[in-house]
C-alpha positions as CSV (number, residue, x, y, z in Angstrom):
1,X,17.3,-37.9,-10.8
2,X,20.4,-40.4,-10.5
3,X,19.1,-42.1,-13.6
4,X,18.9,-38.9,-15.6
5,X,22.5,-38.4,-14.6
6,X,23.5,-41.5,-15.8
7,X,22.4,-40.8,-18.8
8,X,24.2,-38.0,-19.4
9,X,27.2,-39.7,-18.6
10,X,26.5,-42.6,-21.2
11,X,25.9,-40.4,-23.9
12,X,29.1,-38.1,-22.7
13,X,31.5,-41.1,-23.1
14,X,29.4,-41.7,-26.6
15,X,31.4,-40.8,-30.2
16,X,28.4,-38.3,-31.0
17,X,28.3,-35.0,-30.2
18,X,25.3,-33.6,-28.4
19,X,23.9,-30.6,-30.7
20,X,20.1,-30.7,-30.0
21,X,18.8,-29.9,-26.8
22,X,16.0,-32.8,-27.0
23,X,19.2,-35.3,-26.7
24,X,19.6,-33.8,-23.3
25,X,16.7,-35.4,-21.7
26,X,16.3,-32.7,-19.4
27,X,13.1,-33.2,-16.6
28,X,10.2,-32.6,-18.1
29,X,10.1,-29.3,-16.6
30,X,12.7,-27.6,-17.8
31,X,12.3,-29.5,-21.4
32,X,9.0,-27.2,-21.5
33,X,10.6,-24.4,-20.1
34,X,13.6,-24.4,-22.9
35,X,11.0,-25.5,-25.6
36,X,8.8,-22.5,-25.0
37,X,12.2,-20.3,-25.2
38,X,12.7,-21.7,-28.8
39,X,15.9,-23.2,-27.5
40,X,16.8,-26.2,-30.6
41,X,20.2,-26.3,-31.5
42,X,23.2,-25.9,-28.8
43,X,26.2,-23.6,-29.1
44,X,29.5,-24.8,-28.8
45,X,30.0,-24.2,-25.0
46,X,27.0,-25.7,-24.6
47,X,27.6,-28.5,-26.3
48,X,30.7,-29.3,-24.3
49,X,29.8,-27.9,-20.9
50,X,26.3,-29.7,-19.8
51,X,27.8,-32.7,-20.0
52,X,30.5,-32.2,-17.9
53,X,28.7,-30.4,-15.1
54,X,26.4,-33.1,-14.8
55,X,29.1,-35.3,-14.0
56,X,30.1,-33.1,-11.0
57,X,33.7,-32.1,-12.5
58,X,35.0,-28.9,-12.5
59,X,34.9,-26.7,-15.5
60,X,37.0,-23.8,-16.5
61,X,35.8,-22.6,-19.5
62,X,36.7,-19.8,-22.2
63,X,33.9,-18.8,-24.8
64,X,33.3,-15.3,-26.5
65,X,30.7,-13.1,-25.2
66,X,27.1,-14.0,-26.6
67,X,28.0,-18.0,-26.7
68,X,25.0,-19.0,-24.4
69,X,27.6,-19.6,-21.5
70,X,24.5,-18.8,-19.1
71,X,22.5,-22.0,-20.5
72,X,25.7,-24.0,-20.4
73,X,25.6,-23.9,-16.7
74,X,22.0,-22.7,-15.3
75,X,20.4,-25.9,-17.1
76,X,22.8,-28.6,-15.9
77,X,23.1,-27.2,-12.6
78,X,19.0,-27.2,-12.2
79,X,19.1,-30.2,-13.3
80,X,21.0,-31.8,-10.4
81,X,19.3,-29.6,-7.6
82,X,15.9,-31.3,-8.8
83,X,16.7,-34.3,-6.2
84,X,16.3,-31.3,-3.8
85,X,12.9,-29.9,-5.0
86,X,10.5,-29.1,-2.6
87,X,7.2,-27.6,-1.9
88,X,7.4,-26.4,1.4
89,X,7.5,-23.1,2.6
90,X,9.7,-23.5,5.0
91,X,12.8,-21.1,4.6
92,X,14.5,-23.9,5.9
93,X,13.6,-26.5,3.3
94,X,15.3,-23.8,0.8
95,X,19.0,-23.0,1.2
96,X,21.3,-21.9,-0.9
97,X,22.5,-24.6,-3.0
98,X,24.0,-22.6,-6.4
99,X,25.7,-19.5,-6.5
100,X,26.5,-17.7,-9.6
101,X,28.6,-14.7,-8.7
102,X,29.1,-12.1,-11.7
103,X,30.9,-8.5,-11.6
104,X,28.1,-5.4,-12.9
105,X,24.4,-5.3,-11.7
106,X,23.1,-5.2,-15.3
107,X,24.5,-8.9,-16.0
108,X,23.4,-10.1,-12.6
109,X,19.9,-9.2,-13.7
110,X,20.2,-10.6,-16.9
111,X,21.2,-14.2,-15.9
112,X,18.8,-14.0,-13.1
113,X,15.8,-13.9,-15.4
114,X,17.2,-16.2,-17.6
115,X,17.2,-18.6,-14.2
116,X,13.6,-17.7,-13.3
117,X,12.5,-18.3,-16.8
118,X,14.8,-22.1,-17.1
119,X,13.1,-23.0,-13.4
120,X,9.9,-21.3,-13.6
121,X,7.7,-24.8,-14.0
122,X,9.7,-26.0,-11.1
123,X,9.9,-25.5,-7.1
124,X,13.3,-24.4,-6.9
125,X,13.8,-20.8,-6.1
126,X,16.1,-17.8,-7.1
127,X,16.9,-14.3,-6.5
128,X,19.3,-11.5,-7.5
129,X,21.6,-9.7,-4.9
130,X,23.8,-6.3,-6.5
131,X,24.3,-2.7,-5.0
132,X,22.5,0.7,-5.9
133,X,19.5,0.0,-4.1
134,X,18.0,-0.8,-0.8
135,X,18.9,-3.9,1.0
136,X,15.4,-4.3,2.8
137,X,13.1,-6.2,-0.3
138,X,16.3,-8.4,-1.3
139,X,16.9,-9.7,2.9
140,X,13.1,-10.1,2.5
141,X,13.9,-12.4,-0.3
142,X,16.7,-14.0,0.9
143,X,14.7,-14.5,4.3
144,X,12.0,-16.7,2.4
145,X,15.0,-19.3,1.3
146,X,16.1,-19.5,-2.5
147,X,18.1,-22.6,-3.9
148,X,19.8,-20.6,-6.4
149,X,21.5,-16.9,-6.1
150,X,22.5,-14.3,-8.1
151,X,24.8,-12.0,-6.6
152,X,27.6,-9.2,-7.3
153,X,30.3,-10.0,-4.5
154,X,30.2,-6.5,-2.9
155,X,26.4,-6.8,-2.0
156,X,26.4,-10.2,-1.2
157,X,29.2,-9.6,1.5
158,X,27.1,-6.8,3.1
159,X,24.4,-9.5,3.0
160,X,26.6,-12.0,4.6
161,X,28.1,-10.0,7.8
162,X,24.1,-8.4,7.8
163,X,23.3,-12.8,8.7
164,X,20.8,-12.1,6.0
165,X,21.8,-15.6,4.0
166,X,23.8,-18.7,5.0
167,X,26.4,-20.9,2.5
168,X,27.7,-23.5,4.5
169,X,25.6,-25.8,2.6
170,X,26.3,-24.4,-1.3
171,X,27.0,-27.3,-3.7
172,X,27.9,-25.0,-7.1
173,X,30.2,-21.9,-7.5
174,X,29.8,-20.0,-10.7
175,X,32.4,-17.2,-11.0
176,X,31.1,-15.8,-14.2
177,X,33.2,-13.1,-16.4
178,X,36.0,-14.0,-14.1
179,X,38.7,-11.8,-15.5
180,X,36.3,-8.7,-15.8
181,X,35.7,-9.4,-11.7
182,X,39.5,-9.4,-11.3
183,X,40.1,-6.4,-13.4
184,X,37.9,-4.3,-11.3
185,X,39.0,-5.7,-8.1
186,X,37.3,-8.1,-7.0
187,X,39.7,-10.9,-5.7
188,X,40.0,-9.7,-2.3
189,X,36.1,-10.6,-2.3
190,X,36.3,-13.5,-4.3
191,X,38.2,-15.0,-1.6
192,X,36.3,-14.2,1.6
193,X,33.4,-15.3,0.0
194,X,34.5,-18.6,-1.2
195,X,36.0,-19.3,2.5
196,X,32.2,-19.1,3.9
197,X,31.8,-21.8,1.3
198,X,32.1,-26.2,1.9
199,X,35.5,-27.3,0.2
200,X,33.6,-30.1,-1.5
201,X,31.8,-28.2,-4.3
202,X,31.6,-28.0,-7.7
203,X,32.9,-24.6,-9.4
204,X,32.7,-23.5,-12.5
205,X,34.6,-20.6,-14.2
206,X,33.6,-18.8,-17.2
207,X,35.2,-16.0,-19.0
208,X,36.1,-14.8,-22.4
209,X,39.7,-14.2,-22.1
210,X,42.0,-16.1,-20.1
211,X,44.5,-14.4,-18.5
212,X,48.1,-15.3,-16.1
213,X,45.7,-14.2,-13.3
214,X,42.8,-16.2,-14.4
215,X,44.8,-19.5,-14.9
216,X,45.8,-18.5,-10.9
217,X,42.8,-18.6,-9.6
218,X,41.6,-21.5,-11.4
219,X,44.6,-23.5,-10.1
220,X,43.9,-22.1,-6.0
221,X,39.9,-23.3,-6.4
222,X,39.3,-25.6,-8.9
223,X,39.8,-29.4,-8.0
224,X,41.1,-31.0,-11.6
225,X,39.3,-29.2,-13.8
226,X,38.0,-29.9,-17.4
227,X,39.3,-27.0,-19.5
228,X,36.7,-26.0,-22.5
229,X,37.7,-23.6,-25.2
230,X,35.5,-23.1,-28.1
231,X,37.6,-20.9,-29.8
232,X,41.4,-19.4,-29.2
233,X,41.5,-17.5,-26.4
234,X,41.5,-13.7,-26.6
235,X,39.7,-14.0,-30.2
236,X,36.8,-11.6,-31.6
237,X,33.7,-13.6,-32.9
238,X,34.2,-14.2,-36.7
239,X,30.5,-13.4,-37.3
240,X,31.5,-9.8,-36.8
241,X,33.3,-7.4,-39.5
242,X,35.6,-5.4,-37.9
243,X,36.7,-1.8,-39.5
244,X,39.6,0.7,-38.5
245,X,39.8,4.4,-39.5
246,X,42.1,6.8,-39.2
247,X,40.1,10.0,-37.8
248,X,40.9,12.4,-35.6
249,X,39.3,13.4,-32.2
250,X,37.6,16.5,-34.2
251,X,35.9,14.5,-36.9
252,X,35.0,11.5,-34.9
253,X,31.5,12.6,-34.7
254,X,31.6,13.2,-38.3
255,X,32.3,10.0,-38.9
256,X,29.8,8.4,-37.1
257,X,27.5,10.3,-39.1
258,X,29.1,9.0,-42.1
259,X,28.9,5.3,-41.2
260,X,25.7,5.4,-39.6
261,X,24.3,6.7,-43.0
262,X,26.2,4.5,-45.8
263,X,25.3,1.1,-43.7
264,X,22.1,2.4,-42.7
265,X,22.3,1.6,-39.4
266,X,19.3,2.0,-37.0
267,X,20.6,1.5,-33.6
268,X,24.2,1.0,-32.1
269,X,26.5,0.9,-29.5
270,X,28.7,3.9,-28.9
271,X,31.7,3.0,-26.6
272,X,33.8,5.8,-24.6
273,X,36.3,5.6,-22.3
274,X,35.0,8.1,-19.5
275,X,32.4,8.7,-17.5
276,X,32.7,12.8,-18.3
277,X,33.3,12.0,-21.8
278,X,30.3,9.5,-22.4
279,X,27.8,12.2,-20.7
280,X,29.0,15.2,-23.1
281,X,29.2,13.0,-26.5
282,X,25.5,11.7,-25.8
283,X,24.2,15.5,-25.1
284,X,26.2,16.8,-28.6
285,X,24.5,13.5,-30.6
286,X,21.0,15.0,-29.1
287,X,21.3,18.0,-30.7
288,X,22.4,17.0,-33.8
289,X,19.4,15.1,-34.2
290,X,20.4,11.2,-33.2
291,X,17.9,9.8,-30.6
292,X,21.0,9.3,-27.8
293,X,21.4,8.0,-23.9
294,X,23.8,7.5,-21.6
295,X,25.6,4.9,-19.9
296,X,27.8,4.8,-17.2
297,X,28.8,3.9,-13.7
298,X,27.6,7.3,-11.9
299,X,24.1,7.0,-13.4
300,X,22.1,5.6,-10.4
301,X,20.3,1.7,-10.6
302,X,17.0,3.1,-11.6
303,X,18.5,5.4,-14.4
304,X,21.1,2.8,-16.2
305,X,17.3,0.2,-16.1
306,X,15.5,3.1,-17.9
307,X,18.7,3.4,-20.7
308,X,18.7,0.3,-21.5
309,X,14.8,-0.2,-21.7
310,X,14.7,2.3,-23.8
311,X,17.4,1.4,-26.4
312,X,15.3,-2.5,-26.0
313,X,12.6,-1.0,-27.0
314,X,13.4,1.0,-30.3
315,X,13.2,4.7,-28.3
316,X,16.9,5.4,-28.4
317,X,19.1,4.9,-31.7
318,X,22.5,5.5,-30.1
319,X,23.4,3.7,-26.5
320,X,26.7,5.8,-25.5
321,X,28.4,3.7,-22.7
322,X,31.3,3.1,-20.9
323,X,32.8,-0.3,-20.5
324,X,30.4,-1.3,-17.5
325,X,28.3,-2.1,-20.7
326,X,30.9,-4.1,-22.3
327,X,30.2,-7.2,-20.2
328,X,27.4,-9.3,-20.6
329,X,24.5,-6.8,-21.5
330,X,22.4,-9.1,-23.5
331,X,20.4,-7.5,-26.1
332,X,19.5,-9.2,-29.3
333,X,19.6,-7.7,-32.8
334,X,22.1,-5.1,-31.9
335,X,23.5,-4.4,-35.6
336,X,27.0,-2.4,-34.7
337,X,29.4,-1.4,-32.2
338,X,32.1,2.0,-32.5
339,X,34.6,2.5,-30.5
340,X,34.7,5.6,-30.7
341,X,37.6,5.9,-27.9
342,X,40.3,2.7,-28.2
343,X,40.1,1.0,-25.1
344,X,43.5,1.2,-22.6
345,X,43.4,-2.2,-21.9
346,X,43.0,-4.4,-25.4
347,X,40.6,-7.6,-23.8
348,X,38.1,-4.9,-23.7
349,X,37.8,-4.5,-27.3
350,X,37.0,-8.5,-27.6
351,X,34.1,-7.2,-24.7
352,X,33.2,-4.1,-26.7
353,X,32.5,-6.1,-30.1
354,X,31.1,-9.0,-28.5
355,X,27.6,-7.0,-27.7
356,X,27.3,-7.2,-31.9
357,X,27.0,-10.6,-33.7
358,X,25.9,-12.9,-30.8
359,X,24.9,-16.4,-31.2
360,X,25.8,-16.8,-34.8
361,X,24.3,-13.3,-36.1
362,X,26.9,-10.9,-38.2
363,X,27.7,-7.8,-36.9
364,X,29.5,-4.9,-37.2
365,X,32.6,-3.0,-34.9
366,X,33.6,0.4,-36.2
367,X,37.0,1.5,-34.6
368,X,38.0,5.4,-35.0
369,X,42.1,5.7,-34.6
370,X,44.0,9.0,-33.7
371,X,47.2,9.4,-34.1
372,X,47.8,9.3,-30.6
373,X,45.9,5.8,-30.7
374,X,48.9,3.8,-32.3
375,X,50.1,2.0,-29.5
376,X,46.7,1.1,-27.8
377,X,46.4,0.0,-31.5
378,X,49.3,-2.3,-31.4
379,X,48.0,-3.5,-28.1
380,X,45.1,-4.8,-29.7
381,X,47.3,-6.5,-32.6
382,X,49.3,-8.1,-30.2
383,X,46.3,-10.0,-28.3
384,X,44.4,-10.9,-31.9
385,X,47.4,-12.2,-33.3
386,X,46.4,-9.7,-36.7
387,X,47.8,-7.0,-38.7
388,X,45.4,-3.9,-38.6
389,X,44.9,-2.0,-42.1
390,X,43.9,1.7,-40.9
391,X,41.1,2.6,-43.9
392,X,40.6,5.9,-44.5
393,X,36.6,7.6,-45.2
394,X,35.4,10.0,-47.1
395,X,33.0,12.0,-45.9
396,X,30.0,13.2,-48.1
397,X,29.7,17.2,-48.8
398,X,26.0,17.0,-47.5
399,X,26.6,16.1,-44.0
400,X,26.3,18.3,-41.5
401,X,29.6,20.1,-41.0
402,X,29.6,19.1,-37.4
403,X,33.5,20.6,-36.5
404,X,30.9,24.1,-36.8
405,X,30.1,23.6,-33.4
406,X,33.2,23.5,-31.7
407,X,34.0,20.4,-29.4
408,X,32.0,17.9,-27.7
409,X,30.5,20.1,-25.0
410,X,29.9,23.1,-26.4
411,X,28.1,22.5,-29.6
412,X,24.4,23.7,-29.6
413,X,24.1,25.1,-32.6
414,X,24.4,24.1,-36.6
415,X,24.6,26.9,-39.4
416,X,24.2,26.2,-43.1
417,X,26.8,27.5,-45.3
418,X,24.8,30.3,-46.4
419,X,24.9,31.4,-42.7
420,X,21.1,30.7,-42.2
421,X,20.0,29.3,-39.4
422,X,19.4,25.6,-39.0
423,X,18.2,25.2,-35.4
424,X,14.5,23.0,-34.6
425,X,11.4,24.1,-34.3
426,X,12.2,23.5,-30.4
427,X,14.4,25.3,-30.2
428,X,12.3,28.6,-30.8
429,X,9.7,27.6,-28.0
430,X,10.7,30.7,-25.7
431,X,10.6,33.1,-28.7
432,X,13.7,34.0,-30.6
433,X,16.7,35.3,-29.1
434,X,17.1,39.1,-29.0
435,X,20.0,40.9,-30.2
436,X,23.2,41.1,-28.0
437,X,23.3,44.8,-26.0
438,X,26.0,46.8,-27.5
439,X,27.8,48.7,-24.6
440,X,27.4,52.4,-24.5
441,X,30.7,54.3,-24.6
442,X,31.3,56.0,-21.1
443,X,31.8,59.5,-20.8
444,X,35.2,60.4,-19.1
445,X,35.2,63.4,-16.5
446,X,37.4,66.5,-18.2
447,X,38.6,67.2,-14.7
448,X,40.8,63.8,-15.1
449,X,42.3,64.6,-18.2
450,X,44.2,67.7,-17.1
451,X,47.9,67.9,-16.4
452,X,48.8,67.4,-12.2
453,X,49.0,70.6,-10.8
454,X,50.3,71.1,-7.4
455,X,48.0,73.0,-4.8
456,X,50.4,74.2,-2.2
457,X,54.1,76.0,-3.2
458,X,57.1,73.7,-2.2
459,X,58.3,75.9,0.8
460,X,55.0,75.4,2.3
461,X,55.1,73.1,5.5
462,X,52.8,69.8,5.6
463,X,49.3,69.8,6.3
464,X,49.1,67.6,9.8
465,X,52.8,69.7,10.9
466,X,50.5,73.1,10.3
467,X,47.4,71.8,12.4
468,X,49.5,70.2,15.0
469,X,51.0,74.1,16.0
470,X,54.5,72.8,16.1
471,X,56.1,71.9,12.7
472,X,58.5,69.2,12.5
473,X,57.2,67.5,16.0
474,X,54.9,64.9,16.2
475,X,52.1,65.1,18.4
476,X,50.7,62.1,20.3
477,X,47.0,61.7,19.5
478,X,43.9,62.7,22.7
479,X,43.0,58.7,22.4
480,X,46.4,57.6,23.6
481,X,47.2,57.9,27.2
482,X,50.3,59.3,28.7
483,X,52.3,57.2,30.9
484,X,51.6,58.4,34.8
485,X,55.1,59.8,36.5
486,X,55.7,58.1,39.2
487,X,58.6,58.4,42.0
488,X,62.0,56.7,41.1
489,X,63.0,54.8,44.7
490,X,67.0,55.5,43.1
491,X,68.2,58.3,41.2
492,X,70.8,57.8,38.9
493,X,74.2,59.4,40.3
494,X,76.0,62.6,37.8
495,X,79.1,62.1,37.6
């Protein structure tokens, strides 16, 4: 393995830029394992990044969503732990030597199978550590010893004070999506984790924006490193064509309509900027006939793995999500993105419209603007470096009148404009809906319409003064006992 890293080394200091993955050399297992993934050509990072790993430096590296960042560091990374390979089933013969820490379970996932599938003609070992789900199988996991884990901090801290896996002898830190893991809070984390670590590592940082914060931690935990950029920071991918209209909240879903018809879109991302708000537009998109799930952070593990194997898999047209999707989710062929809320902070919209034109395919990002949008707007101008042209669109006379049914959680319904009905077939499957009951007008007592006529003449004395015997005295009820008289020891003197 030293001469393979030699290698790499001579043809790093060579005038030549590495494109093509059989320059590489890899080992001859992970050669077949990359062949049979149809892997050819390198991207950018890529091309930059493998060789400096396998040098051992330090690499702090900004690339735009969908670059291939995960092959930039998985393959090098494997590449050096080979001199560790082993077939022994001892636990012991299998610690953790790489660890690739990442911010949302769905990502973790992701870069763990691309691991299993770069190692899988090998004897090096991985495994994926994130919440929502029971601890037990993944200790079981850990227990058997893996070279290589995939973890969310927050789990793999209840997995470190459980004794459940050991670092002291980790060689390689990769703090993937960096500034999404800062935004959400994860420093405090970051750092107790990375103290469990050796100080003589190698650590890698990835993200696609590079912010004050980043550039902090970079400078607390990286030894010299070698800064890549393959394109200006805080840029969109110019594979994707990026529209802004002017619509407002009521016609948003109207215009979605509009744009999914004149591109003739089959499938999408629909971005929202609440949890509440992402639930209630994907239930009003159901019943106006758009095959629709949900995504969002208070869908459990096992639901958010159904959503997005269903929109894989063709069954779902319309992914609503929250920014928990905006990072990392990895699906090919996705043909368009709306924002259908602006995001509040404006590095999310380079996140948002990075799920659409990945690895050198066009896409498409569809942005509706209120006029309470403008300076989230302005925001976004301000981290692109570009003046935004707000387009107006016309929508077609055919289209469902969708305002018809009210806002986005109350709409069931859609009439024609002949006032005949327009509901499914489905929707008469417990018969049709009977007539609303008319209430039947009371009938009033005569006795309470007559003028107040008084029963007793004014002279007369009051009821409880007649029965009491004595009128003008109050009598002391039979339930209240009298005081008992008892003899005074002094008498008061008359004067």
């Amino acid at each position: 393995m030293t001469d393979l890293t030699s290698e790499f080394s001579a043809e790093l200091n060579s005038d030549t830029p590495i494109m093509a993955f059989a320059q590489l050399q890899l080992a001859a297992p992970l050669a077949r394992a990359v062949a049979e993934m149809g892997y050819e050509t390198m991207t950018p990072i890529q091309a930059q990044a493998i060789p400096v790993v396998l040098q051992g430096r330090d690499v702090m590296g900004a690339a735009q969503t969908g670059t291939g960042k995960t092959a930039a560091f998985a393959l090098p990374l494997m590449q050096r732990m080979l001199q560790h390979e082993n077939a022994s089933t001892s636990p012991a013969r299998h610690p953790v030597r790489a660890l690739v820490l990442l911010p949302t379970r769905e990502l973790a996932v992701q870069v763990a199978e691309q691991v299993e599938l770069y190692g899988k003609y090998t004897n090096l070992r991985s495994a994926v550590v994130f919440g929502g789900m029971d601890m037990k199988p993944q200790t079981l996991e850990l227990k058997k010893g893996v070279e290589v884990l995939v973890a969310t901090p927050g789990r793999l801290l209840d997995h470190i004070e459980a004794k459940n896996c050991v670092l002291n002898q980790v060689e390689y830190v990769v703090l993937d999506e960096a500034d999404r893991m800062l935004d959400i809070g994860f420093l405090p984390d970051l750092q107790r984790i990375l103290s469990y670590l050796p100080k003589q590592r190698t650590t890698l940082l990835f993200s696609a924006t590079f912010s004050p914060e980043i550039k902090r931690l970079a400078s607390s935990y990286l030894q010299d490193p070698v800064t890549i950029e393959v394109a200006r920071s805080n840029a969109a991918a110019s594979t994707v064509e990026q529209h802004f209209y002017s619509v407002e909240g009521d016609d948003k879903r109207h215009a979605l309509h509009q744009v999914l018809k004149d591109r003739g879109l089959k499938q999408a991302f629909v971005f929202v900027n609440s949890k509440l708000g992402c639930a209630r537009l994907a239930r009003s998109l159901e019943h106006e006939g758009l095959k629709t799930t949900a995504l969002h952070g208070d869908k459990s593990q096992d639901e958010r793995l159904k959503a997005l194997d269903a929109f894989k898999s063709g069954e779902v047209d319309l992914l609503v999500c929250t920014d928990v999707a905006a990072r990392g989710l990895d699906i090919k062929d996705v043909p368009a993105v709306f924002n259908f809320d602006i995001p509040f902070h404006a590095e999310d919209y380079v996140h948002r419209i990075g799920r659409t034109g990945r690895a050198g395919a066009t896409g498409l990002a569809v942005t509706f603007v209120a006029k309470s949008d403008q300076r989230l707007v302005t925001d976004i101008e301000k981290l692109l470096k570009t003046k935004i042209e707000l387009e107006a669109l016309q929508f077609e006379e055919n289209l469902p009148d969708i305002r018809k049914q009210g806002h986005i959680n109350d709409g069931r319904r859609l009439y024609r404009e002949d006032g005949s009905d327009q509901r499914r077939p489905e929707d008469f499957a417990r018969g049709p809906r009977s007539e609303p009951r008319r209430s039947r007008p009371v009938q009033q007592d005569p006795f309470f319409e007559k003028p107040y006529e008084p029963s007793l003449p004014p002279e007369a004395a009051p009821a409880w003064e007649a029965a009491a015997g004595r009128p003008g005295v109050r009598t002391i009820s039979s339930n209240i006992k009298t005081k008992r008289k008892v003899p005074a020891l002094f008498q008061a003197q008359v004067a």
